[in-house]
Every structure is written in C-alpha cells, then in structure tokens.
C-alpha positions as CSV (number, residue, x, y, z in Angstrom):
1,X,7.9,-12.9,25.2
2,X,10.7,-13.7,27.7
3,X,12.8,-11.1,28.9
4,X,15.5,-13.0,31.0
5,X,19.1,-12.9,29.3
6,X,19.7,-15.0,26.5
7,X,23.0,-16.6,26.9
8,X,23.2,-18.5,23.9
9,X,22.2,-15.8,21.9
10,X,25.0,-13.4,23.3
11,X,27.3,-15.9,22.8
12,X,26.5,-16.2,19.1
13,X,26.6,-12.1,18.4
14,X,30.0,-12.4,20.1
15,X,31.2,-15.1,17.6
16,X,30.1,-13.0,15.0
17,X,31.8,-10.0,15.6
18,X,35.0,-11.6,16.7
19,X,34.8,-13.2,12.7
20,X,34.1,-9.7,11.1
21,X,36.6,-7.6,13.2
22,X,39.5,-10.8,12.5
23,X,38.2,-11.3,9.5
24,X,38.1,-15.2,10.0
25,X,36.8,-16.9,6.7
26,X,35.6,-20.1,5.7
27,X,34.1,-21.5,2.8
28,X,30.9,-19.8,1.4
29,X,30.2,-16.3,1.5
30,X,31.7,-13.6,4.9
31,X,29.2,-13.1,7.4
32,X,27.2,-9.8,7.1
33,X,27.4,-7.0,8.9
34,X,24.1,-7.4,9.9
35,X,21.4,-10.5,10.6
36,X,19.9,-11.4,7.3
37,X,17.3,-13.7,7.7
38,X,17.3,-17.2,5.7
39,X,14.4,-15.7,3.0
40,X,17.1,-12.7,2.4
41,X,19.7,-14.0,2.1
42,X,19.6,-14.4,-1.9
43,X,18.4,-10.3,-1.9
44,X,21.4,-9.8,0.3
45,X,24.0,-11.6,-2.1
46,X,22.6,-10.5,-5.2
47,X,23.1,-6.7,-4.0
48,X,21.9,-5.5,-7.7
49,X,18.4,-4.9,-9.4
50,X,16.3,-3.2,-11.9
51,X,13.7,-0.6,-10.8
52,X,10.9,-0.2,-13.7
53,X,8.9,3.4,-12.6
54,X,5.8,2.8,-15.4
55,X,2.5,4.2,-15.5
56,X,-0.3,6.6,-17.5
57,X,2.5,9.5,-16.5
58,X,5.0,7.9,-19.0
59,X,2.8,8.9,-21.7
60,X,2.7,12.3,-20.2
61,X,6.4,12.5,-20.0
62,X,6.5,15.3,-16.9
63,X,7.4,12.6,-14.2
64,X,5.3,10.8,-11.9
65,X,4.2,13.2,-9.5
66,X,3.0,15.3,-13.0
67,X,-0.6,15.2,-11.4
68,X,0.1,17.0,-8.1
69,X,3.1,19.3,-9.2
70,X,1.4,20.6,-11.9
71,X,-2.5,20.7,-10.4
72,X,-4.0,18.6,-12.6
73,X,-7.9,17.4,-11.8
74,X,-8.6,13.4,-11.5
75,X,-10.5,13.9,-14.3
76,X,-8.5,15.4,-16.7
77,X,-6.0,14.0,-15.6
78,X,-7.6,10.9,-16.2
79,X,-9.6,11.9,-19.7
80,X,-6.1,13.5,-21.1
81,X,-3.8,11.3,-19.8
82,X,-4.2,8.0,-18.6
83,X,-7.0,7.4,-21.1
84,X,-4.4,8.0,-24.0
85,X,-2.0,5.5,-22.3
86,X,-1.1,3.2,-25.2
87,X,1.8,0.9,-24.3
88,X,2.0,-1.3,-27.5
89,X,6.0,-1.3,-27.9
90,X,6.4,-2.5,-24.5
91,X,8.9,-5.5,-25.3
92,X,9.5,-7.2,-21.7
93,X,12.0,-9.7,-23.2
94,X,13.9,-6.7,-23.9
95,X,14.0,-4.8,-20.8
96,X,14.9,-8.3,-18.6
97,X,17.7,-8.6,-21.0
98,X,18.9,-5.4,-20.3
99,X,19.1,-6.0,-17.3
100,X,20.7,-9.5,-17.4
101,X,23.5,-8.1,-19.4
102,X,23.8,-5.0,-16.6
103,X,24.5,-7.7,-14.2
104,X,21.4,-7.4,-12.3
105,X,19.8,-10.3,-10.5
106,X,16.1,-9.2,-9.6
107,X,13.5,-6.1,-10.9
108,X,10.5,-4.2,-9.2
109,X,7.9,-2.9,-11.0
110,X,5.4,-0.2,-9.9
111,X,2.0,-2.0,-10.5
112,X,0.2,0.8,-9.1
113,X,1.7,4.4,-8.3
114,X,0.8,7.1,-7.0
115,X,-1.4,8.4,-9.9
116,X,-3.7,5.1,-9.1
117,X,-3.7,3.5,-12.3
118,X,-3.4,-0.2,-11.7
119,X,-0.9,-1.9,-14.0
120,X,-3.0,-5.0,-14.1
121,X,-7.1,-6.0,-14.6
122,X,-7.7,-5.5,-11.0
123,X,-11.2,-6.7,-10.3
124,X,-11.4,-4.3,-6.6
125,X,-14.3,-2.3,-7.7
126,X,-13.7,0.8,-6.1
127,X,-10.8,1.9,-8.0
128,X,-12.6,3.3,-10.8
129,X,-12.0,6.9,-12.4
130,X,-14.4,10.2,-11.8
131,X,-17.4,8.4,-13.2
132,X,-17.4,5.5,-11.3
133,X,-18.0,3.7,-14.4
134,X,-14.6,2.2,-14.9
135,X,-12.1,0.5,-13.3
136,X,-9.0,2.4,-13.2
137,X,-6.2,0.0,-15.0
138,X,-4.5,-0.3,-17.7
139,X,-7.1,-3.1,-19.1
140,X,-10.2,-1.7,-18.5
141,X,-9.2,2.2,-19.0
142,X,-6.6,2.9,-21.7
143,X,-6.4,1.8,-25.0
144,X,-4.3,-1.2,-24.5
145,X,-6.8,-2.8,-22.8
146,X,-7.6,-3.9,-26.3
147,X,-4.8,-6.2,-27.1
148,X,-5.6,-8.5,-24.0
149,X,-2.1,-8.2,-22.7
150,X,-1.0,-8.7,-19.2
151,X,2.9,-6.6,-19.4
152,X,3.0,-7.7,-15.3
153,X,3.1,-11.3,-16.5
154,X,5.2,-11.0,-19.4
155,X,7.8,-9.4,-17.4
156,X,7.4,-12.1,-14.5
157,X,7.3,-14.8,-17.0
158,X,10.8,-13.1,-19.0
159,X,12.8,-12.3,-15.4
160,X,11.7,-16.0,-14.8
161,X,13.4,-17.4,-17.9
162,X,16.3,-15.4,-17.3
163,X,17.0,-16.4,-13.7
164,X,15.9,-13.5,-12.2
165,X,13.6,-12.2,-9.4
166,X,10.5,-10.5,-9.7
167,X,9.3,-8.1,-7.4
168,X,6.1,-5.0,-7.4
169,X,6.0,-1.6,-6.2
170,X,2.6,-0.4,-4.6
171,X,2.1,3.2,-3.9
172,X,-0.2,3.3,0.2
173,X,-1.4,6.7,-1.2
174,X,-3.8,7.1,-3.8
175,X,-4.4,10.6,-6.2
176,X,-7.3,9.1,-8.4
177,X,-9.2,7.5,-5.5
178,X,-12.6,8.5,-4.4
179,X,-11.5,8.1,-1.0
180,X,-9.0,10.6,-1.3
181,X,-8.2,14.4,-2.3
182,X,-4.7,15.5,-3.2
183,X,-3.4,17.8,-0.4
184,X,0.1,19.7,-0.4
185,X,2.3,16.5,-1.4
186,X,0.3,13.8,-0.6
187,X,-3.7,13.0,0.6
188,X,-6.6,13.7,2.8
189,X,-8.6,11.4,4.0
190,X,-12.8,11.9,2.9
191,X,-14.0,9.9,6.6
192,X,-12.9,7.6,8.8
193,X,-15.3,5.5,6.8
194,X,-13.6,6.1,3.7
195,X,-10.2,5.6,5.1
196,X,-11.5,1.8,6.8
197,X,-12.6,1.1,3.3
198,X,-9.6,1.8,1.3
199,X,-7.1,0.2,3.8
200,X,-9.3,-2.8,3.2
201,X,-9.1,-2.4,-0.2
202,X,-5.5,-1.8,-1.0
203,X,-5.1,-5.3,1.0
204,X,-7.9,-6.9,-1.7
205,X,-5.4,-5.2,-4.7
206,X,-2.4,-6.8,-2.7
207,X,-3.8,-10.5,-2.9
208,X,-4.6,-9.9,-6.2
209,X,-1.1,-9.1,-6.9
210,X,0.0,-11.7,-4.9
211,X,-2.4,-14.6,-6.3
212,X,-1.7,-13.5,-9.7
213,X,2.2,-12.7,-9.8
214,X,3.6,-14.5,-6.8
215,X,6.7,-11.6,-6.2
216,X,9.2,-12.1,-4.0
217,X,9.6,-8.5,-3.3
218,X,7.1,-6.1,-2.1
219,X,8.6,-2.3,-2.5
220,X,5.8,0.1,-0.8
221,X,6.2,3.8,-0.9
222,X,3.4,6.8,-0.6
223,X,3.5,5.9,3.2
224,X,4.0,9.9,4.2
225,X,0.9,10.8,5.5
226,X,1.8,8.6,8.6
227,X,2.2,9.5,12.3
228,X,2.9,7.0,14.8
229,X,-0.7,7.1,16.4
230,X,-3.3,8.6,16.6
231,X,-4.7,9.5,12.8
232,X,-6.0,12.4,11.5
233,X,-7.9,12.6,7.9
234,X,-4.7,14.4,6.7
235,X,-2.3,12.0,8.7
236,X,-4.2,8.8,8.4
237,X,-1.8,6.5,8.1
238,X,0.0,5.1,11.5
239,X,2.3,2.8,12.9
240,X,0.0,0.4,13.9
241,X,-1.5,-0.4,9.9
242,X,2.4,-0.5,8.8
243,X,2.9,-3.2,10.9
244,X,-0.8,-4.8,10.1
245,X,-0.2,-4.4,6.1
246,X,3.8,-6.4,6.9
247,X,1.7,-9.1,8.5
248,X,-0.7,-9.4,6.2
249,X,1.7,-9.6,3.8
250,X,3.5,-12.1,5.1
251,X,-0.1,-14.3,5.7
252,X,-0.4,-14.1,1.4
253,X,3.0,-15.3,1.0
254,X,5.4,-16.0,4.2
255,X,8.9,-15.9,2.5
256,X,8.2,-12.4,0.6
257,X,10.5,-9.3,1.5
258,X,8.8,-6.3,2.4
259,X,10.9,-3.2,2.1
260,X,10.2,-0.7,5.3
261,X,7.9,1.9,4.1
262,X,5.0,0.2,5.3
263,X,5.4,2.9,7.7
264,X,8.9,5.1,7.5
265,X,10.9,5.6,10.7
266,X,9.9,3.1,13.2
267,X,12.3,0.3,11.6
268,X,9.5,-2.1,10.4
269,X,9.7,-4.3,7.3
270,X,12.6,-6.3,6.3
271,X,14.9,-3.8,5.3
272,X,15.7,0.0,4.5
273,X,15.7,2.2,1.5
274,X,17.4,5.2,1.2
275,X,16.3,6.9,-2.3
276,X,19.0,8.6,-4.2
277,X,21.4,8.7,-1.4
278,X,23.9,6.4,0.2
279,X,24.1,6.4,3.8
280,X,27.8,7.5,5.1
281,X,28.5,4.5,7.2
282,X,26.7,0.8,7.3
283,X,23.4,0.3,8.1
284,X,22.6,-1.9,11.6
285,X,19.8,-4.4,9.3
286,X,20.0,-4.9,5.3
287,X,19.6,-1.7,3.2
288,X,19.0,-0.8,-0.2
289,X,19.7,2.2,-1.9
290,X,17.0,3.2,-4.8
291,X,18.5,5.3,-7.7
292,X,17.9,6.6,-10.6
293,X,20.2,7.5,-13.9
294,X,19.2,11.4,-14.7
295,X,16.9,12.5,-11.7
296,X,13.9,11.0,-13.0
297,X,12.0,8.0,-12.0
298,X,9.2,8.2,-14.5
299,X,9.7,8.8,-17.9
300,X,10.6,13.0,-17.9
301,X,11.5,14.3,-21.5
302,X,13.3,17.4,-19.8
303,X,16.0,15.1,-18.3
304,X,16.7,13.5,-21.1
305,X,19.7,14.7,-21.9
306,X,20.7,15.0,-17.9
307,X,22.3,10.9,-17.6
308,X,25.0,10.1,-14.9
309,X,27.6,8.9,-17.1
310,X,28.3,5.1,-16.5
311,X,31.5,5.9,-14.6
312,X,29.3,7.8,-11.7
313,X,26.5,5.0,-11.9
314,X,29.5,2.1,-11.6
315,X,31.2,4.4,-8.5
316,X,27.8,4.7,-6.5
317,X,27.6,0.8,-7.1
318,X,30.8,-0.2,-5.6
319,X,30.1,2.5,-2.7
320,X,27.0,1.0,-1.8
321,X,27.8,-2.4,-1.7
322,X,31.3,-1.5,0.4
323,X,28.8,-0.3,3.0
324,X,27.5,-3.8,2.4
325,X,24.1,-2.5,0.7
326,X,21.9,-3.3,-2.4
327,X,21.7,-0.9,-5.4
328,X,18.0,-1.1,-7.0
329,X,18.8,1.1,-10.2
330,X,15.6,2.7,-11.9
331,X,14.8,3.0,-15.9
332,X,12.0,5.2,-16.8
333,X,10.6,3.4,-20.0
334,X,9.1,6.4,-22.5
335,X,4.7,6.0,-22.7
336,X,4.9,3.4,-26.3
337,X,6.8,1.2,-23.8
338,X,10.1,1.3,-25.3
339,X,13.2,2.5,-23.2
340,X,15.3,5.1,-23.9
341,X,18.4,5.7,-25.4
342,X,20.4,7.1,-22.0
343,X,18.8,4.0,-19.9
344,X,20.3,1.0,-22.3
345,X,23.7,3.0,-22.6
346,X,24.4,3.0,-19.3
347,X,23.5,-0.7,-18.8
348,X,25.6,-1.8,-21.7
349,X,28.3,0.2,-20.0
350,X,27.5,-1.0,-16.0
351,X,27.7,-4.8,-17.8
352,X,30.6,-4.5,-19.5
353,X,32.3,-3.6,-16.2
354,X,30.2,-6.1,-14.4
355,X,31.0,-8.9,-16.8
356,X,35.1,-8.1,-15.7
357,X,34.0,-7.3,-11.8
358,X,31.6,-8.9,-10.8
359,X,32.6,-11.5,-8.1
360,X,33.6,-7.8,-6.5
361,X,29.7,-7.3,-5.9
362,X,28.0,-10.6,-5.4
363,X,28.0,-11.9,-2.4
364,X,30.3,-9.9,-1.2
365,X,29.4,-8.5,3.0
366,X,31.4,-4.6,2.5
367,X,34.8,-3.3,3.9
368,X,36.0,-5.2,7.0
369,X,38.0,-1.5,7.5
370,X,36.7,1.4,9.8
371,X,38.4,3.8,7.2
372,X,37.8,5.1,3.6
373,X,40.8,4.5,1.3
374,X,41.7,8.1,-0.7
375,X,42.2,5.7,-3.7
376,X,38.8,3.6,-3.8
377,X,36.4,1.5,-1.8
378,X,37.0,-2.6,-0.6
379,X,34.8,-5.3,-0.5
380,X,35.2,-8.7,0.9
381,X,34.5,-12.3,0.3
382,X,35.4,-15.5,2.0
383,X,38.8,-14.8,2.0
384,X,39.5,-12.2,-0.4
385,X,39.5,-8.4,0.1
386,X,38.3,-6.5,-3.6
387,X,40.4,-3.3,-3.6
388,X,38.6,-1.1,-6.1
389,X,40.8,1.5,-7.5
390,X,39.4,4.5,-8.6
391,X,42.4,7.1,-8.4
392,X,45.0,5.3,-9.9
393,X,48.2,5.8,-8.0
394,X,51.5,7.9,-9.3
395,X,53.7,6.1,-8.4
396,X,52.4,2.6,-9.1
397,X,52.2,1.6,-5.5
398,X,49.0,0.9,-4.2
399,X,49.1,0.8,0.1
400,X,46.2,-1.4,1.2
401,X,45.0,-2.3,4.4
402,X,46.1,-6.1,5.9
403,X,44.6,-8.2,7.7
404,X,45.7,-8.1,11.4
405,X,47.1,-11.7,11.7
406,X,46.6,-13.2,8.1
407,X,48.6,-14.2,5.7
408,X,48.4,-12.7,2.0
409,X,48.4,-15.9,-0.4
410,X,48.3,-13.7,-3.8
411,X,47.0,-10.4,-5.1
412,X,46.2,-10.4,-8.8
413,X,44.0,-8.7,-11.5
414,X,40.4,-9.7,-11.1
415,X,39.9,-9.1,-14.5
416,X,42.4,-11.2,-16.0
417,X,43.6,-13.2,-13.2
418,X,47.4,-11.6,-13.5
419,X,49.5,-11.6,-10.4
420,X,50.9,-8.7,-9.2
421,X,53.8,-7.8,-6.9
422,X,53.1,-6.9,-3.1
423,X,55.1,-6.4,-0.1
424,X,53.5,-7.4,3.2
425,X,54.4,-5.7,6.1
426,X,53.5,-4.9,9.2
427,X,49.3,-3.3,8.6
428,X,50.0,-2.7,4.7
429,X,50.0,-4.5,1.6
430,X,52.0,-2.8,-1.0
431,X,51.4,-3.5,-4.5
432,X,53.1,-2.8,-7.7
433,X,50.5,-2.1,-10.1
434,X,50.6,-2.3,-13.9
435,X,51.5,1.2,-15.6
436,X,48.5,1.9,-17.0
437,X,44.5,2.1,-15.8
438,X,42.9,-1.2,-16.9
439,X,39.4,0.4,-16.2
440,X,38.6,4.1,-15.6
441,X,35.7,3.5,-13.4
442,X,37.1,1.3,-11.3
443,X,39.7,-1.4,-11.7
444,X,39.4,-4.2,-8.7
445,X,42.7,-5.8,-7.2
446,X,42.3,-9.2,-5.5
447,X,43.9,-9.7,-2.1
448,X,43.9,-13.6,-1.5
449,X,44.2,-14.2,2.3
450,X,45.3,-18.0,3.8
C-alpha cells in the first residue's frame, strides 16, 4: 500500500464537502454524507426494509433468546420445542406484500439464529441435535420437513416478484452446537479443535446459503464472544476471523453487503447497525438502525399487546433517515407462520403515510443543517429540502432553515402538490401553512431550490 499523499483524492473529499455544506445540486440524487460504495448504493437509497426474526422459538412464543434466559437444555429444548415446530401457515406472498404496501424495498431473514436451527436443508453434517442422528433444520427436524417446502425460497422467489431485495441473517454463535455450551449470554468454546471446526463449518452453511439463495445482504449477529486477539474458549471469536468471514464472503458473491458484526467495534464490514437505537448525530460510513414494533424480535406472546403506535414507528423513520440512515423494521411472525395482528397494522399504517411521503425517504442523503428544528426533522434531495412537520405550528408560520446563497423556486404540499406561501429572507424561509394538520405523524413541506 502507498502511503505518500494523495492529491487527487484530497481534492475530491474537498469537492464533496464544499457540495454538502452549499448544498450544490444537480440532477440525480445529493451526495451522501458518507462514501457509499457503487454495490451500496441501491441499500443506501432505498433506506427501508423488512426484518423477519423466525425460528423453533416462534412456536415457543418466549422470544428468541427463550433457550438461555430461561435455562433450557439442548435437548429439551430441542425434543419440546424445535421438534414441534410446524410452520404450515407460513404464506410468503403475504408477508412480501406487507411489506411492499409499508413501503419497504428489501427484507432479511434469520436462516439460522442463535437457537441453531437452520431454516433451510442444510447438508453440513455437524449441525445435528443431542443425538447426533439428525440434522438440525427445519427439513430434517420438525414436522414441516414433511411438506417438502423450502419458505427461504419462497420468500426469495415472492420479494423477487415484487421488486424487492432479499437478504439472510446468520447468527456466529451457536446454543445447539456440539461445539459449544451456553455460558452467561453467549458460548464457550469445547477446544481449539472444536472451535477450528465450527468456523469452518459455519463458512460450509454460508455457501450453502449463498449457492442456494444468492442474497444481496448478509446481516450477521452473535459475534459477542469476540476480543480483538488473542482467543480464549470463552472469547473465541477475534478480529482477525471477522475480517476472514467479510472476505470470504465477498470470494462467494463479490457485490454482497455484509453488515459489521462480523466482528463489533473495529469498523469492519460494509456498514453499521445500531439495534433499537438511533445514533444522536450522523454516522462517518452508511448505517442502519435495526428495530422492532413492541420490544420483541421473535414472536413473544407477552408483548403482544405492547406495539409502538404507527405515529412513533413513522417518527423514528423520518429521524433516522435525516441522520441519513436505513430503518430495517422487524415482524416477529407467530410459530403456524402467520403474522400477527399489531405487525400488519402498523404496516398498513407506515404505507399509508409512505404512499403520501415517500419521495421524503428514498433517496434522500439527511439534513444539510447542523441543528434540530423544535418542529420536526429535514431531508434533502437534489434540490429540494423535505421539512417534516411534526408539531404543527400556532400560529401557521412555519420558520425553516435557507439555503445560504440559493434561491427558493416553490414550497408546496408533498402530498398533494399544493403551493403554499413563503417569505424568503435573509437565513429563513417562512411559510404560511394550511390551518389544519394534514397528517398527525408527520406532514412533509417541499422547499424547491433553483
């Protein structure tokens, strides 16, 4: 690698920031606030997606970490559990549509968690249960395996149809594996020879996943037994195989985005992931905040009644992508498959506001302004700043931030296209909005620039 100074590359980052800070627009979408590379760049415009957390613990309906909270062996949790794992209502058409109607534009699934159960007929022969006698899936282990059905590929082959992209969540650690013992929160390691195994392993799972589904996301999680050299049975994941597992990801499929928990906290993978928190200011790389609706990834019949309402779930949207972030929203579908009640209300309701809004989100790079409005949040896009109005104003004056040195061409309703009065003077755009609150969650004013 060449250290000497880069002249043409510091020229380039200079451009860049002189066209955020100015706000300089052309056509196409506004620079990010952060290098997205040319395989990102439809993850970074889309800014919306569908989690799915699904597995053996759905039929349980205590969560996903059910096993380790509640101490419960492999193998019952195995023989009680996972073994009565009967999917048959799982209807992928219908989840994807969900989602296409909540305005999202790509979906994870966990095809193996935590618990170990793969989601797929894995053919990786040491993932079997307590026995040893059967692979651990959802084919070869639970009662489904009887109707021959693949629901990985029927939900790849539905998001596919509807125009939108697939992407799997692996779990690094593994409960059910005979390599591993659950200790506190996460795993201990048998041997160094059981840990050289696994690793090899996992990566044999990985191309299967890979072969067989072709994602264009890989979400990895369960990396928190990791130090950053130097392992231990009980820390035995490091550094080092984070960044081995993002190469050899990128050797299955070179265009695939690999979400940083191939190892937390040394900035490796192709972007960050906050979970259930937004970060106060913008991240320096692309970002993605991971949420779910009541507090539950997996299917949890205690927090059932306990759903954000859709105004929260639409707010947390619009503040993440003003911080020019993605929002991966998770539905925890019950153990027959089907989803719940809470989950499709609140994507009928996010659509509805997304079917008014949405050019507000898409594409758009966050606030070009260092500070918070007390009414809402902005976005931006070519050359239009998305005022979203959350408090509606008293008086019926809105004061917005201008553009240093550019020209307002219109402001209008994005919902309807209706022009509203404004007075542009010196930093502030004032304008006269209509009496009432179009939208309660948020109703977005266009600022047209020239």
């Amino acid at each position: 690698m060449k250290t000497g100074f880069n002249w043409k590359r510091k020229l380039l980052s200079l451009l860049l920031l002189f066209c955020l800070l100015t706000g300089l627009a052309g056509s196409g979408t506004m620079a990010h606030a952060y290098n997205v590379p040319d395989n990102m760049k439809w993850w970074a415009d889309d800014k919306f997606g569908m989690f799915i957390h699904f597995g053996s613990y759905s039929y349980f309906g205590h969560g996903e970490w059910a096993m380790q909270t509640e101490g419960i062996s492999k193998e019952t949790y195995q023989k009680t559990i996972s073994a009565k794992f009967d999917p048959e209502k799982f209807d992928a058409q219908e989840i994807v549509s969900y989602a296409k109607k909540a305005g999202m534009k790509y979906l994870v699934f966990t095809a193996k968690h935590h618990e170990g159960l793969a989601m797929w007929d894995t053919k990786v022969a040491s993932f079997t249960d307590t026995t040893g006698q059967k692979i651990y899936s959802l084919q070869q282990y639970t009662p489904f395996g009887k109707t021959n059905r693949d629901i990985i590929m029927e939900l790849k082959n539905a998001c596919q149809q509807a125009g939108i992209h697939f992407g799997l969540y692996y779990s690094i650690i593994d409960w059910n594996h005979s390599s591993q013992t659950v200790e506190g929160d996460f795993t201990k390691m048998a041997s160094w020879e059981a840990r050289t195994a696994y690793i090899a392993d996992m990566k044999a799972q990985l191309k299967e996943l890979v072969d067989t589904y072709d994602p264009e996301i890989m979400w990895f999680d369960g990396d928190w037994t990791y130090k950053k050299d130097n392992p231990t049975l009980k820390k035995w994941w490091t550094k080092q195989d984070g960044q081995d597992l993002y190469q050899y990801m990128k050797s299955l499929k070179s265009d695939i985005i690999v979400n940083e928990r191939v190892c937390r906290s040394f900035g490796l993978g192709d972007f960050e992931c906050p979970e259930q928190s937004i970060p106060e200011k913008a991240l320096s790389r692309p970002w993605e905040t991971c949420q779910t609706m009541n507090n539950a990834w997996g299917y949890k019949k205690d927090c059932e009644k306990s759903y954000y309402n859709v105004r929260y779930m639409i707010q947390d949207l619009v503040e993440v992508a003003s911080k020019d972030g993605n929002y991966l929203l998770n539905i925890g579908p019950k153990g027959d498959g089907t989803m719940t009640a809470g989950s499709r209300k609140i994507l009928k309701g996010i659509g509805n506001w997304m079917n008014r809004y949405g050019d507000s989100i898409y594409g758009t790079s966050g606030t070009p302004f260092a500070k918070k409005p007390s009414w809402g949040r902005y976005t931006r896009k070519d050359n239009v700043i998305y005022a979203h109005v959350m408090k509606w104003p008293k008086d019926q004056k809105l004061v917005t931030k201008k553009y240093a040195g550019k020209k307002v061409k219109k402001v209008y309703l994005l919902q309807n296209g209706k022009k509203l009065k404004y007075n542009a003077t010196g930093k502030k755009v004032i304008i006269k909005m209509p009496e009432k609150k179009p939208d309660k969650a948020d109703t977005v004013i266009a600022v047209q620039y020239q």
